[in-house]
N, C-alpha and C positions, 0 to 999 in steps of 0.2 A: 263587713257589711254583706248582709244577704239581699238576691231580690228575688220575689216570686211574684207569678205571674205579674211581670213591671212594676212590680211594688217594691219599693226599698225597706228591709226591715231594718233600722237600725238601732232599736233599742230589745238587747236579749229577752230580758224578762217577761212573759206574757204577750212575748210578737207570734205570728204564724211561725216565723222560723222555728221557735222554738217548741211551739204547736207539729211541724213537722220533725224533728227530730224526735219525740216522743213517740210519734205516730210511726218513725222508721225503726225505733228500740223494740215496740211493740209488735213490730212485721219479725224482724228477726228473732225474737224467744217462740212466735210460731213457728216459724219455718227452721230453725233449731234443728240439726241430726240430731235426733235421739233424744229429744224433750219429750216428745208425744211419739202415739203407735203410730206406723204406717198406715194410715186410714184408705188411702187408695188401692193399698195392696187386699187389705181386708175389708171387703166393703161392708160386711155387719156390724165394723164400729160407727158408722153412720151413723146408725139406729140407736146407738147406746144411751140413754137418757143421762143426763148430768145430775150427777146427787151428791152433793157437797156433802153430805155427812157422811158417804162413805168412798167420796174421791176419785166416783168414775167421771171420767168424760173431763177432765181436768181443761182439755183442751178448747169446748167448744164457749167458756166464757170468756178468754182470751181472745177467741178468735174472732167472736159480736163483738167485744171493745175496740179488737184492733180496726174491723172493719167500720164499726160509729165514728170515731175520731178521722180517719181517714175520709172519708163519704163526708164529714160535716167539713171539716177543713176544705175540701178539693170544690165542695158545693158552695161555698161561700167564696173563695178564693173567682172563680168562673163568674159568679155572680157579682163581685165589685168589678173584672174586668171587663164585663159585657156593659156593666152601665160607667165605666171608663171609654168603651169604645164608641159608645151611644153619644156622649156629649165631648167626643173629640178631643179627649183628654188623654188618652190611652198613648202608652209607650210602645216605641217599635221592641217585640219580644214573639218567642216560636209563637207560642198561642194567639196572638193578633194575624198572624197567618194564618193559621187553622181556623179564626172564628173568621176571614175575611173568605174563605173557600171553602165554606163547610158544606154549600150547596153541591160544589164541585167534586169533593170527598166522596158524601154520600154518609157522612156522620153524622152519629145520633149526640144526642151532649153526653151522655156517658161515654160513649167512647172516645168523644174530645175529650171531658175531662179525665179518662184514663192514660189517655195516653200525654198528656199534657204530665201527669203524674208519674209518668214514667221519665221522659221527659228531663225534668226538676232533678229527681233523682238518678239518673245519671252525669247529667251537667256536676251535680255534686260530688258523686264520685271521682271525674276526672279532675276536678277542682284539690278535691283530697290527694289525688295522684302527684297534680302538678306541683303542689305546696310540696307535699313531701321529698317528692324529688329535687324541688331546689333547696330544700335541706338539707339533705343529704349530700 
């Protein structure tokens, strides 16, 4: 069972979980050594126009999908637990704290929802960690 933002997802197929695992496959073929040039280092790849028929820029429609799916998922995700929290129905979880002190923060909702994304994504990893270790 997963749960995000207080949400249980319990059925795989077509849940957000599984909306977020896709979105996390998609983060790593960008971020990949050596998939794509170093664009930072070279900042004229920036510029490079994407032209599928002859395979520049390979990188920059990967990197609009990754960022659509991610941006709709976190947008919608924010957006059930804000009107979770409105009619009192919301489960205690990190981001019920962050939207209860956001004034106190000083946070914009993207930055809630980025870091809420972070977040998620780390609780998972340690989850991955902690499983594997008692397998081991």
């Amino acid at each position: 069972m997963t749960t995000l933002y207080g949400k249980r997802c319990l059925p795989w197929s077509g849940s957000d979980a599984a909306i977020y695992f896709e979105e996390i496959q998609l983060l790593n073929n960008v971020i990949d050594p050596g998939a794509h040039p170093p664009i930072d280092l070279f900042w004229p790849l920036k510029y490079v126009l994407y032209v599928e028929r002859w395979g520049w820029a390979k990188w920059k429609p990967l990197c609009d999908t990754t960022k659509s799916v991610r941006d709709a998922l976190y947008i919608r995700l924010l957006e059930e637990y804000e009107g979770r929290l409105k009619s009192k129905q919301a489960v205690g979880c990190y981001i019920k704290t962050i939207l209860n002190n956001q004034a106190d923060l000083g946070m914009t909702r993207n930055e809630i929802r980025y870091v809420s994304s972070l977040d998620f994504s780390f609780r998972n990893q340690e989850l991955k960690h902690m499983t594997k270790f008692s397998v081991d």
